[in-house]
N, C-alpha and C positions, 0 to 999 in steps of 0.2 A: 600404515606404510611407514609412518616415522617410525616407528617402533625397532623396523631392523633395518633402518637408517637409509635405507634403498631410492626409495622416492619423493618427491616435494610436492605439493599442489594435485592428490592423484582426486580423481570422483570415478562412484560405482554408479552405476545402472542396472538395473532387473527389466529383463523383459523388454529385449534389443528388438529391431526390427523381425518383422519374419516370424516370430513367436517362438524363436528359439531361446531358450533359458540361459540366464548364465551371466557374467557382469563384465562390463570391460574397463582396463586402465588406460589413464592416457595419462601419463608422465612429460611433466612440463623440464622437468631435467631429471639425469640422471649421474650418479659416481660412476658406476660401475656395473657391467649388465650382470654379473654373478647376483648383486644386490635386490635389482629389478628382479631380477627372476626369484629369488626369497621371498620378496614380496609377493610375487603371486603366488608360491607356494602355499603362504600363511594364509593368502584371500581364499584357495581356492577348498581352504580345510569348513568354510562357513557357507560352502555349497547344501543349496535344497532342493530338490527332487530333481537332479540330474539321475540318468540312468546309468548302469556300471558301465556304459559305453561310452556313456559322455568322455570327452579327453580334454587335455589341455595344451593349446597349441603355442606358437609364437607362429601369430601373422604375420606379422612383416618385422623383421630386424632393424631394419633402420628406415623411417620416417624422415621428414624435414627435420632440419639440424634441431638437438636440446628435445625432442618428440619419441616415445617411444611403446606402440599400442601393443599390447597381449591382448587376445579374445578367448574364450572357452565357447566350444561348440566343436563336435566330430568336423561339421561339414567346413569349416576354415585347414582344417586339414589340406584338401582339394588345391585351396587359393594361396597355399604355404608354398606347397611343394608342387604342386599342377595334378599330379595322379592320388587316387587309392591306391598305390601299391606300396605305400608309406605306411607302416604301424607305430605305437607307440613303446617303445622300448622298456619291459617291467623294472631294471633297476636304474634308477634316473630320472626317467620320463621323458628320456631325448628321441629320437623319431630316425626310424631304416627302416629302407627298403627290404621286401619281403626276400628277395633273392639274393642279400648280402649273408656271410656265412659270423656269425657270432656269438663265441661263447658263452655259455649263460654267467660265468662271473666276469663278464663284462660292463663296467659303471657308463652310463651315454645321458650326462646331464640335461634338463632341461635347456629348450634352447639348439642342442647341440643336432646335427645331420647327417647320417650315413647314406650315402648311393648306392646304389646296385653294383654287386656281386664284388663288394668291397668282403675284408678277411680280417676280422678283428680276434685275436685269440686272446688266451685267456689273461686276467687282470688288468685288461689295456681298462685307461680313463680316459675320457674324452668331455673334458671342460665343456659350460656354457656357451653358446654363441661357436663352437670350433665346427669344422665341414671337413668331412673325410668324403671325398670326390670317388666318382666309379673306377671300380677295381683296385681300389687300393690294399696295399697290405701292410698289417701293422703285427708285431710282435710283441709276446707275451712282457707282463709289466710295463707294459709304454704308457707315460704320461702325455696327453698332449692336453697344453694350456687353451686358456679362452681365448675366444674368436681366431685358433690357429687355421690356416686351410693348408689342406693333402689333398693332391692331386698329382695323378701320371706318377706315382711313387710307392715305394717299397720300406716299411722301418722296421729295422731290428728289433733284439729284445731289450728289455730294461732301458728303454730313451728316455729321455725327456726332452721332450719338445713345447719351448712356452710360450707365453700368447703372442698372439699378433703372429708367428710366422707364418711366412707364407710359401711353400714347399711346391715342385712342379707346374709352377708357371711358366710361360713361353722366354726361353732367353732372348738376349737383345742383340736379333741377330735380321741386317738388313742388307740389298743392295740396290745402285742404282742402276736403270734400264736401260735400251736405248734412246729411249725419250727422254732422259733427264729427270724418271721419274723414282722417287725413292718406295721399293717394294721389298715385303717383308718375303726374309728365308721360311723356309718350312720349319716348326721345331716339332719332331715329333716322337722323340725318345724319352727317357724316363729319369729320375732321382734314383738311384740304390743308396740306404742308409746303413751302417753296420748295424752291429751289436753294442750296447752300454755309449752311444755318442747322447751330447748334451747340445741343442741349440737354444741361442738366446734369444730373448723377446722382440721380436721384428725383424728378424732376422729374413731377409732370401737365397733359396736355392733354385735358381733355374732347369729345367727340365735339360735334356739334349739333344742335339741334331744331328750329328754325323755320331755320336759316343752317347752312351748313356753319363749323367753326370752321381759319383760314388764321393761316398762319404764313409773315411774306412775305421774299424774299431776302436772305439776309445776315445774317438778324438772329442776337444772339446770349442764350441764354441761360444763367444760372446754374442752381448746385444748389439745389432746396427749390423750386423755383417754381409756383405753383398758377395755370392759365389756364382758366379758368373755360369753359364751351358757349357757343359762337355770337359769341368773342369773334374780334375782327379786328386783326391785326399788319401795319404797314406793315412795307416791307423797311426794314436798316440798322435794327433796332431791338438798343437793350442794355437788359435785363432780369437786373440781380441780382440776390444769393440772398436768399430767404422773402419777396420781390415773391409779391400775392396780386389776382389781377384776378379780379373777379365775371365774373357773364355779361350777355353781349348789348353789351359793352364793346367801342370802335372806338376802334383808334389808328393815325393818323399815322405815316408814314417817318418816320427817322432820331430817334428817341425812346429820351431816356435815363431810368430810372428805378435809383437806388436801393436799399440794402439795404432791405426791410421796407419799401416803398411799397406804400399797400393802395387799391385803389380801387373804387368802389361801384357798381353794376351798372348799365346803360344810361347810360353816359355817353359822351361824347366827346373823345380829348384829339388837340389839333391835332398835323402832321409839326413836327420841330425843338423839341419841349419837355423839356426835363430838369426832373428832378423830383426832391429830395434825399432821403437816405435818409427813413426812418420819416414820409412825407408819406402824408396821406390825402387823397384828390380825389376831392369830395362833390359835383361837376356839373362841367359840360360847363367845358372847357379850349379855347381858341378863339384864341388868339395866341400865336404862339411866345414862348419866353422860357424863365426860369428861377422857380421855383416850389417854396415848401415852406411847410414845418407843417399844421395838422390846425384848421379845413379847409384845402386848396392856398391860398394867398397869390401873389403876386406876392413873390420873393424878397428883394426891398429892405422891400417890409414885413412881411414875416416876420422881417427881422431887425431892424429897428425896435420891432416888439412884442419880440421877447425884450428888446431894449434895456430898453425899459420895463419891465417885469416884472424886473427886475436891478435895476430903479433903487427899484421898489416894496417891492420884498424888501428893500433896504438900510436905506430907511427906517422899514420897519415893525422893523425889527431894533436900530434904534437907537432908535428912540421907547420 
C-alpha cells in the first residue's frame, strides 16, 4: 500500500468470516480516496480462487473519522447499496443500477454510484467516491470530479464538474407557522445545467421550488460558490470563488462577478454587468456597466466615495 502512496498502517486478512474469500483493508488514514482505491486496485490483482463473479465493492465510504474499509466479496454488494439491482460497471469497476441507461464508452471509477434510470451518454467520467442520484442526466464528454453528488439535475455536454460539488440538493428555503414553529418549503424542482459550463470544487447548486434552477452555456464557475434555488444564469457567465447568490435571483448573459460578491435574493442583475470583488447588490441591476461596494454603486461613484472617506480619515487624523 505504500507503494502508490495511498494508505498508512493497512493489514490483509484471508478467510473473513462466513467462509467467504477475499481480504480486507482497514486504513488508519488516508490522502486521498482516488489513492485508497489504487490501493485496492493493486491488492486486488494478488486475488486467489475468487470466481469471475467475485466483484470488488466499497462497503462503506466513510467510517469513523481517519478509518476507511474496502471488502471484496459479491454479497457486500447488498450492504453497499441495499439491492441486487446494482452491477458492476465493465470500464472502471464503479457500480449502476440495472435500469440506468449507459453508454458503453462510459468511464464509472471504482468507488463511484449510479441510481436508476439515470442517462449517462457517451464519454461521460465519473470520478472515485462521486453519486449520480436517480434520474439524472449527464451529457456527452462530462467530467464529474471525486466525491461530486448529482441529484434532481440535468448536465450538458462537455462539463466539468469537480469534486466535492454538490448539485440538486434542497434550497434553503423555510417558513414560520402559526405556532411559531420554523417549517421547511417544499423543494421540489430541479438543476438544468447548459452546455460546456465549468463548476468548481465544492461548489453548490440548489435544486428549485417554484422555478427550476439553470445554469446557462458557457458560463464559468469557481471553487466555494453558493447558488441559491430558483436562481437563473445567463450563458457566458464568470462567477468567482465564495460569490454567494440567494434565491429567486435572475441574471443576465455575459456577467462578471468577483471574489466575495454577495447578492440578495429576488433581484435582477442585467446581461454585460461586472461587479467587483466584495460588492453586495441590494436591488435590481438594470444597465450594464461596472459596479461596486456595499450597496452596488455605479463604479465611478464608488470610487469617489472611497475617495471621500480617504480625504475624511486624513483630516479627522490631523485635527
Amino acid at each position: 500500500a505504500r507503494a502508490v502512496g495511498g494508505l498508512e498502517g493497512c493489514r490483509r486478512q484471508r478467510g473473513s468470516p462466513g467462509g467467504r474469500r477475499g481480504f480486507t483493508v482497514v486504513c488508519v488514514s488516508f490522502v486521498m480516496m482516488k489513492r485508497a482505491a489504487k490501493a485496492l486496485h493493486v491488492l486486488s490483482k494478488h486475488k486467489r480462487g475468487w470466481s469471475h463473479s467475485d466483484t470488488v465493492t466499497v462497503q462503506r465510504m466513510f467510517l469513523p473519522p481517519n478509518r476507511l474499509h474496502f471488502s471484496v466479496a459479491e454479497d457486500d454488494l447488498n450492504e453497499c447499496v441495499g439491492t441486487s439491482d446494482y452491477g458492476r460497471w465493465h470500464n472502471g469497476g464503479g457500480y449502476c443500477h440495472k435500469s440506468a441507461a449507459i453508454d458503453p464508452t462510459a468511464r464509472i471509477e471504482i468507488g463511484a454510484l449510479v441510481h436508476s434510470e439515470s442517462v449517462l451518454r457517451a464519454n461521460v467520467h465519473v470520478g472515485s467516491g462521486a453519486v449520480v442520484g436517480p434520474s439524472v442526466s449527464v451529457g456527452e464528454s462530462t467530467k464529474i470530479g471525486y466525491n461530486a453528488v448529482l441529484s434532481n439535475c440535468s448536465v450538458g455536454v462537455s462539463c466539468v464538474i469537480h469534486s466535492g460539488v454538490c448539485i440538486g440538493q434542497d434550497g434553503f428555503g423555510f417558513l414560520v407557522d402559526e405556532e411559531g414553529c420554523v417549517k421547511k418549503k417544499p423543494q421540489v424542482l430541479y438543476v438544468r445545467i447548459g452546455n460546456d459550463v465549468e463548476i468548481g470544487a465544492n461548489t453548490c447548486v440548489d435544486r428549485g421550488s417554484w422555478r427550476d434552477t439553470v445554469i446557462g452555456d458557457h458560463s464559468k464557475i469557481d471553487n466555494l460558490v453558493q447558488i441559491g434555488h430558483n436562481v437563473i444564469i445567463g450563458k457566458c457567465c464568470i462567477l468567482c470563488g465564495q460569490v454567494g447568490i440567494a434565491g429567486s435571483v435572475t441574471i443576465g448573459d455575459y456577467v462578471t462577478m468577483g471574489g466575495r460578491v454577495a447578492v440578495r435574493d429576488h433581484v435582477s442583475i442585467a446581461s454585460k454587468v461586472r461587479l467587483a470583488a466584495n460588492t453586495c447588490v441590494m436591488k435590481d441591476i438594470l444597465s450594464p456597466g461596472d459596479y461596486g461596494g456595499f450597496p452596488a454603486v455605479p463604479i465611478h461613484e464608488w470610487r469617489r466615495q472611497v475617495s471621500k472617506l480617504q480625504r475624511f480619515y486624513r483630516k479627522d487624523s490631523n485635527s
